[in-house]
VEXDOMAR-172152 format. One record per residue (C-alpha): residue number from 1; residue in one letter; y, x, z. Coordinates in nm, 3 decimals. Layout:
<vokes>
(voke NUM,'a',(Y,X,Z))
...
</vokes>
This chain:
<vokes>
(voke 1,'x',(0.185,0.763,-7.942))
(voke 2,'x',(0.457,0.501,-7.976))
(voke 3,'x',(0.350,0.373,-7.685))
(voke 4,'x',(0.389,0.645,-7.460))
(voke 5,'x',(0.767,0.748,-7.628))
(voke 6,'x',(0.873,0.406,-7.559))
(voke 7,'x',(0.719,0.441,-7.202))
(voke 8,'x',(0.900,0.760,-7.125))
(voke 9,'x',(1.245,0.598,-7.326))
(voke 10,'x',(1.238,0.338,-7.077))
(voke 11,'x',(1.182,0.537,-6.750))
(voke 12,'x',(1.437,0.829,-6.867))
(voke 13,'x',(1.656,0.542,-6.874))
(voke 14,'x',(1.592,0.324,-6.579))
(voke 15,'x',(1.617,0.673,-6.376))
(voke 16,'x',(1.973,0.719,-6.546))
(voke 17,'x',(2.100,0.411,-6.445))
(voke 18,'x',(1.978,0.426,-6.093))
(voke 19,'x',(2.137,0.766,-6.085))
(voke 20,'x',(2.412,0.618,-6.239))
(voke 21,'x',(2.415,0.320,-5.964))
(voke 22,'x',(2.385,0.510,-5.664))
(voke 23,'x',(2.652,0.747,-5.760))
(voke 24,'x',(2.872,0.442,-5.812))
(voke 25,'x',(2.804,0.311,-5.489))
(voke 26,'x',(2.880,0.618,-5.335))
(voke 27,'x',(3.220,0.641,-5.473))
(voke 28,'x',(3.291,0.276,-5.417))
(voke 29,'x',(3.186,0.306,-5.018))
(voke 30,'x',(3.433,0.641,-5.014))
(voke 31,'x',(3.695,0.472,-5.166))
(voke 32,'x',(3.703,0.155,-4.930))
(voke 33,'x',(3.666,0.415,-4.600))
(voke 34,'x',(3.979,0.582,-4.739))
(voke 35,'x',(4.133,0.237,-4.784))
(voke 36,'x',(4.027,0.116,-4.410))
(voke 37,'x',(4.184,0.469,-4.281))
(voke 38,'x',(4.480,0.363,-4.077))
(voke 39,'x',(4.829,0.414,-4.240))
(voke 40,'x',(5.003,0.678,-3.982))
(voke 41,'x',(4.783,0.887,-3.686))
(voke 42,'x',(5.046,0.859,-3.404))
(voke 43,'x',(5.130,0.542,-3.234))
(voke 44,'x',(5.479,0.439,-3.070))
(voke 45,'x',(5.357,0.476,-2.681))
(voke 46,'x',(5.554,0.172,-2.607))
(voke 47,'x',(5.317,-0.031,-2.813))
(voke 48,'x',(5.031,0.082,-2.639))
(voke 49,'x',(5.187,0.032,-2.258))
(voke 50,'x',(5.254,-0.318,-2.365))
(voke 51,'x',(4.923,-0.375,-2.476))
(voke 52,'x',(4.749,-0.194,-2.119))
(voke 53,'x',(4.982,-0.443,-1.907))
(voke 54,'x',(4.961,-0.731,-2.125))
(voke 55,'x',(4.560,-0.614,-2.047))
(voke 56,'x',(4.608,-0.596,-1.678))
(voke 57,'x',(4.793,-0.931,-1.662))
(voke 58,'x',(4.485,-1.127,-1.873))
(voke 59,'x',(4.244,-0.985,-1.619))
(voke 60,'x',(4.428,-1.052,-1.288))
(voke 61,'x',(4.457,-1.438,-1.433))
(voke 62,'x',(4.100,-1.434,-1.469))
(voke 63,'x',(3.993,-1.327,-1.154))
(voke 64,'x',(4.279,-1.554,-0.994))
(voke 65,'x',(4.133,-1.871,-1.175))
(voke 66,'x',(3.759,-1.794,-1.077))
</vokes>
């Protein structure tokens, strides 16, 4: 009979801390997608222009030096 208390002691426990685990994990992986989220949605436009000719230039040089 001690035998099978200890048995289920062990496996209420192990399925605790896997509980316990996965619902750390969770919050963990949550917390670093919130952290990877950029800081501000909208982008200056002039930015982005720059980076579509600076684009365009890269890709003309490469076809030039082929």
């Amino acid at each position: 009979m001690n035998a099978m208390a200890q048995l289920a002691i062990l496996t209420l426990t192990t399925i605790f801390a896997a509980a316990a685990a996965l619902g750390m994990t969770w919050l963990f992986l949550r917390g670093a997608f919130h952290l990877m989220q950029p800081a501000s949605a909208s982008r200056p436009h002039s930015v982005r222009s720059e980076l579509v000719q600076g684009t365009r230039a890269s890709a003309s040089q490469f076809v030039l030096h082929r």
